[in-house]
C-alpha positions in Angstrom: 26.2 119.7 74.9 28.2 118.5 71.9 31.0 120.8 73.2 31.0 119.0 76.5 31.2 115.5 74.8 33.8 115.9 72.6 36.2 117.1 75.1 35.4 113.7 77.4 36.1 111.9 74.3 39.7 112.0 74.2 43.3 113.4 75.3 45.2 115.9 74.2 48.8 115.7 72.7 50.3 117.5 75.7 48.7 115.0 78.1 49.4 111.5 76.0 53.6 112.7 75.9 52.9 112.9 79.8 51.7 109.3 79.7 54.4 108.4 77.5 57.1 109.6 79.6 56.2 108.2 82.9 55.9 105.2 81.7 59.3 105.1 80.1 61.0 106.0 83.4 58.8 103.4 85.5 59.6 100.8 82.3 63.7 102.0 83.0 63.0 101.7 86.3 61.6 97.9 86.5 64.4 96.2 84.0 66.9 96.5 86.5 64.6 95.5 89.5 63.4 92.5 87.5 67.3 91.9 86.0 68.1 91.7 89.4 65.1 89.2 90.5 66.2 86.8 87.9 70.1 86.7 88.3 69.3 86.0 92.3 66.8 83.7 91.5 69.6 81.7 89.2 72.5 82.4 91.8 70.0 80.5 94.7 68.9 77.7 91.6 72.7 77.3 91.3 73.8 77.2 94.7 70.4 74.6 95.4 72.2 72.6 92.7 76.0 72.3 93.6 74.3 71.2 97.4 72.5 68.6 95.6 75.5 67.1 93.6 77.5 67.1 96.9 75.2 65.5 98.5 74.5 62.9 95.9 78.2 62.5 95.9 78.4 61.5 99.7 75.5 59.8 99.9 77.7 57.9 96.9 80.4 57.3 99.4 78.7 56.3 102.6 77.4 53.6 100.6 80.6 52.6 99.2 81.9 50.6 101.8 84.6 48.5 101.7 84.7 49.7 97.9 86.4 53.3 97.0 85.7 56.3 97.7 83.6 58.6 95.7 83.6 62.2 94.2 81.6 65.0 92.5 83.6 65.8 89.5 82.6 68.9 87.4 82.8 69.2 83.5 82.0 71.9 81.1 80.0 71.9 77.9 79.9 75.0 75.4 76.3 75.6 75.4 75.2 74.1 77.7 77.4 74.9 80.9 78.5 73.0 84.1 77.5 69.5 85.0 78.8 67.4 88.1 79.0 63.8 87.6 79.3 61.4 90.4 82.1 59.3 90.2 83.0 56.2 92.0 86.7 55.1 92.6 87.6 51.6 90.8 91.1 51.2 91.2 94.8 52.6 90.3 96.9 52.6 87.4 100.6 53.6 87.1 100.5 56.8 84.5 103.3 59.1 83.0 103.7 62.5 85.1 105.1 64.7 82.4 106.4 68.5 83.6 104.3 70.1 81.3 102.0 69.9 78.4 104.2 70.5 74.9 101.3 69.4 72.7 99.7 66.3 71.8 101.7 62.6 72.4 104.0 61.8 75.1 107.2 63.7 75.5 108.5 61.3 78.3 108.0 61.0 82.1 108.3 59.6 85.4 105.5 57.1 86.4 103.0 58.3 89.2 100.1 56.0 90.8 96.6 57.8 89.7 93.7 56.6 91.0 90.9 55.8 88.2 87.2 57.0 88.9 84.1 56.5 86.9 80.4 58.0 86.8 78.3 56.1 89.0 76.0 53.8 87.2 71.8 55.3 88.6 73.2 58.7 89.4 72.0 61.4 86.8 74.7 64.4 86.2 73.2 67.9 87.9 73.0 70.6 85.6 73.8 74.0 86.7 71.8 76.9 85.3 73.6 78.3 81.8 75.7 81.4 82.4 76.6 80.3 85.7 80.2 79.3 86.8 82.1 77.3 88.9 85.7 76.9 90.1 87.4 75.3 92.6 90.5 76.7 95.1 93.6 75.1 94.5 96.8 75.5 96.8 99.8 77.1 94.7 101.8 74.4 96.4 99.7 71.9 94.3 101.2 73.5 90.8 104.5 72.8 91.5 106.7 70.3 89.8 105.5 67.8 87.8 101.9 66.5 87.4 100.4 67.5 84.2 97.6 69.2 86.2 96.8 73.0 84.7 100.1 73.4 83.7 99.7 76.5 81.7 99.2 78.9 85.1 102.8 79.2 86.2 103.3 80.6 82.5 100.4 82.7 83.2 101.3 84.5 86.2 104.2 87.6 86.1 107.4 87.0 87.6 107.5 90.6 88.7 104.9 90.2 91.7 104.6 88.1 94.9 103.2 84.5 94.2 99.3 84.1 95.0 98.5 81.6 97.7 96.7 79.3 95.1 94.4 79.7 92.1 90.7 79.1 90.9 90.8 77.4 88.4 87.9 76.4 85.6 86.9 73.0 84.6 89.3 72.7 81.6 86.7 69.3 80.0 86.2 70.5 76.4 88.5 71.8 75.1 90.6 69.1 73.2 90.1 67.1 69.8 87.6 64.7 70.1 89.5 62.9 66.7 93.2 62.7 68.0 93.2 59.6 71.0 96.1 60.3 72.5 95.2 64.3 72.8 93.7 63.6 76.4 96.5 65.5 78.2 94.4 69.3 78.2 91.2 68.3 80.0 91.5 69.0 83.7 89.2 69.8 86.1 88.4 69.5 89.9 86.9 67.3 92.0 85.1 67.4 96.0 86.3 63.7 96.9 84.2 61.9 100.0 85.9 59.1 101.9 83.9 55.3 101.0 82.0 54.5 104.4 82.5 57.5 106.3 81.1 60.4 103.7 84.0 62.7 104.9 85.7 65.0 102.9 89.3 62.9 101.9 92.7 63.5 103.0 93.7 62.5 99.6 96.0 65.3 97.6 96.8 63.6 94.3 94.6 64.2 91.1 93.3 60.9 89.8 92.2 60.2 86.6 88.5 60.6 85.5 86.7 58.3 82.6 84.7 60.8 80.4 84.1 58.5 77.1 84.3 60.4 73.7 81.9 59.3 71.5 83.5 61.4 68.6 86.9 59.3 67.9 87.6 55.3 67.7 88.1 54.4 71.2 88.9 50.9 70.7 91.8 48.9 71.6 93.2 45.5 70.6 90.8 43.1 71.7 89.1 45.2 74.1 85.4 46.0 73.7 84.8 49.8 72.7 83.7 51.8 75.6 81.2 53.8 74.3 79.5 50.6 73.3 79.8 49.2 76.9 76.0 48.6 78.5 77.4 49.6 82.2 80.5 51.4 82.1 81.4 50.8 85.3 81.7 46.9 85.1 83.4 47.8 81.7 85.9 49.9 83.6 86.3 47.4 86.5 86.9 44.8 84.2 89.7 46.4 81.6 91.4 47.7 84.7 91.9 44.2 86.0 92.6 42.2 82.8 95.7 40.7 83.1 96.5 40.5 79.5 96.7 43.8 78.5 99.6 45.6 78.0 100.4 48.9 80.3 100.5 51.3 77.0 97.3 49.9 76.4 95.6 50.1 79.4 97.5 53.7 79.7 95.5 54.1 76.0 92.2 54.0 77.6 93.0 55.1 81.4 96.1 57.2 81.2 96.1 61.2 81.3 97.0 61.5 77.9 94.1 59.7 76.5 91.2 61.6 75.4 88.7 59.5 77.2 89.8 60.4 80.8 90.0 64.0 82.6 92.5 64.7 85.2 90.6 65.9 88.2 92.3 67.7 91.5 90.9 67.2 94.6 89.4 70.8 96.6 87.2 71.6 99.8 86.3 75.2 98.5 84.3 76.4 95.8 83.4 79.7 94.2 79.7 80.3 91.9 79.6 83.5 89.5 78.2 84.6 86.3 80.5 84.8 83.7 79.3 88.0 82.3 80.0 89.5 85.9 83.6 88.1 85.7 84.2 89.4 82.0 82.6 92.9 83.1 85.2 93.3 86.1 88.5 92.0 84.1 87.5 94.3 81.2 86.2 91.9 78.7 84.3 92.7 75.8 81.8 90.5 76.7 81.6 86.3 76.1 82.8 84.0 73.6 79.4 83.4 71.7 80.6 79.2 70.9 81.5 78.6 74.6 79.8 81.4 76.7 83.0 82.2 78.6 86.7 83.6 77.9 87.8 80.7 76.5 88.0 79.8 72.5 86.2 76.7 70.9 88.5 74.0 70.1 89.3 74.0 66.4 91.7 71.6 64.4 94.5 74.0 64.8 93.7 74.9 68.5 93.5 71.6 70.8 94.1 72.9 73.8 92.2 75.7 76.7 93.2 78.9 75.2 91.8 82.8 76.3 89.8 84.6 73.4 92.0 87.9 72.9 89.7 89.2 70.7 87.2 90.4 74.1 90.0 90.1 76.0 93.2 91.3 75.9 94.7 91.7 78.8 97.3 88.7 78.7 97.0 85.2 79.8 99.8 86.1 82.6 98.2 88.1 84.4 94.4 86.8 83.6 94.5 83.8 86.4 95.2 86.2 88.7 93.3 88.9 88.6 90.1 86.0 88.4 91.3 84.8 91.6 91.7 88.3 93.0 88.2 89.2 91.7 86.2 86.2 93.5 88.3 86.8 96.7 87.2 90.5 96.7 91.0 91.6 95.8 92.0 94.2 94.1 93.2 93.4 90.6 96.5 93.9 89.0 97.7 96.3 86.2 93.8 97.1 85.4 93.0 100.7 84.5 89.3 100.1 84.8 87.4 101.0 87.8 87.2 98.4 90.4 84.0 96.9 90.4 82.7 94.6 93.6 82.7 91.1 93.2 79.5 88.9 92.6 81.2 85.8 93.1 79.8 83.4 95.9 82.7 81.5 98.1 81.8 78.3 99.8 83.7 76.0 102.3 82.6 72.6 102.3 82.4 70.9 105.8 84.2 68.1 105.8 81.7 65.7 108.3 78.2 66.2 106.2 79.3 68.4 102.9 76.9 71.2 103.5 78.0 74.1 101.6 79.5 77.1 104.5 79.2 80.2 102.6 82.3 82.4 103.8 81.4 85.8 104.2 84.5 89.1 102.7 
């Protein structure tokens, strides 16, 4: 009788390693399932997002009419991720088109009518989940000759191979001094532009120039009210842009390229979502930059402008825009002795009549 109880009273050692091990595999087995449950579940949160800044964007610009047109603009915070703002055109200015970016100050230039845009006073920026990226399809055609806009690809891309039909490029928002005013000239992004009172996509082709205040440096000007104390910066913007008494270096001081309250945004009718630690994976990255989450470096005093962390990735800064491009596309990349992994990266048309986002299938 006691014999009989004491062997229902517990397990052996034999039988409790048996327990052990089957739950390890089914444990190893459910991380990747579940892995895989949350990165879809952030891809369809991400792609529910972009939707809803486009359409926020042209519902902006069917509005708008007889006023200008309107946009979603997307900027990038380290820590934090993408944004899109929507922006509302308020006018034109005449700014200096330089042929490329030799640091800080103006080194001289042709002037070149910019539109000016500014975030649409009642319209709340749309996060996009952290970890997720976005980039834009621009035309090669749209990198040549002078325009200030990502000037660093063609010195980025080997002479030694055909040219690539265009590039995706990042939105290039933060990484500039905050403390230098006239150190504007390295934030660039892109922008999906609607046409006011129709909410098509534009014909328009030329960047324009995007008001994103910093509140880190003295933004004022002689006799002009200090934009980040402005109560609507849109009637601020209207009315600076008009005033007749300004000067144009000091209009161009607040509303030029090189100032480091505005971003220089390209227009584009495709866009691409992927995780960033998908796209480091395939180029052969040692992982992310921990400040900023991507490839890129955090801005420093010595470093004001979008440079590649070499330290995870080393691959070269030539041949790095391409092979991103080739990697969202579903290409195969260049001068890569990894193993080619399949891409992750979503591609979207945008139709041009209602801004839905067309998902285009490799």
């Amino acid at each position: 009788m006691s014999r009989l109880r004491a062997q229902r009273g517990g397990y052996t050692l034999l039988e409790l390693l048996v327990v052990i091990v089957i739950a390890s595999l089914l444990v190893g087995l459910a991380i990747p399932a579940f892995r895989g449950i949350l990165s879809s579940s952030r891809r369809s949160l991400a792609e529910s997002k972009l939707q809803q800044a486009l359409y926020a964007a042209r519902d902006a610009a069917t509005a708008s009419v007889g006023g200008g047109d309107a946009a979603a603009v997307f900027f990038f915070e380290p820590g934090r991720g993408i944004r899109v703002l929507t922006c509302i055109e308020i006018g034109s200015i005449d700014d200096v088109i330089t042929g490329g970016i030799t640091g800080s100050g103006s080194a001289g230039g042709n002037p070149g009518r910019r539109d000016v845009f500014v975030p649409l006073t009642g319209f709340e920026p749309v996060q996009l989940p952290s970890g997720v990226g976005v980039r834009g399809f621009a035309l090669g055609s749209l990198f040549a000759g002078p325009s200030n806009w990502y000037e660093g690809l063609e010195t980025r891309t080997p002479s030694n191979v055909p040219p690539e039909p265009g590039y995706w490029v990042f939105p290039e928002t933060a990484f500039y001094r905050a403390d230098v005013l006239n150190a504007g000239e390295t934030r660039q992004t892109f922008m999906v532009r609607f046409t006011a009172g129709e909410g098509t996509i534009s014909r328009e082709s030329r960047r324009a120039l995007v008001l994103s205040p910093s509140t880190s440096s003295d933004s004022s000007v002689a006799e002009v009210e200090d934009l980040n104390e402005a109560d609507d910066l849109q009637l601020w913007a209207k009315q600076i842009l008009t005033r007749v008494d300004l000067l144009p270096e000091e209009r161009l001081a607040i509303f030029g390229n090189e100032s480091v309250h505005t971003v220089l945004a390209g227009p584009v009718t495709e866009l691409s979502l992927y995780e960033e630690r998908d796209l480091a994976r395939a180029l052969g990255a040692r992982g992310l930059n921990p400040d900023t989450g991507t490839l890129y470096l955090p801005v420093t005093p010595e470093r004001d402008a979008p440079e590649i962390d070499l330290s995870i990735y080393n691959g070269g800064l030539r041949i790095l825009a391409r092979n991103t491009s080739r990697w969202i596309e579903g290409r195969e990349l260049l001068r890569t002795q990894r193993p080619q992994t399949d891409s992750t990266a979503r591609v979207f048309a945008i139709n041009a009549f209602f801004g839905d986002l067309v998902e285009i299938t490799r």
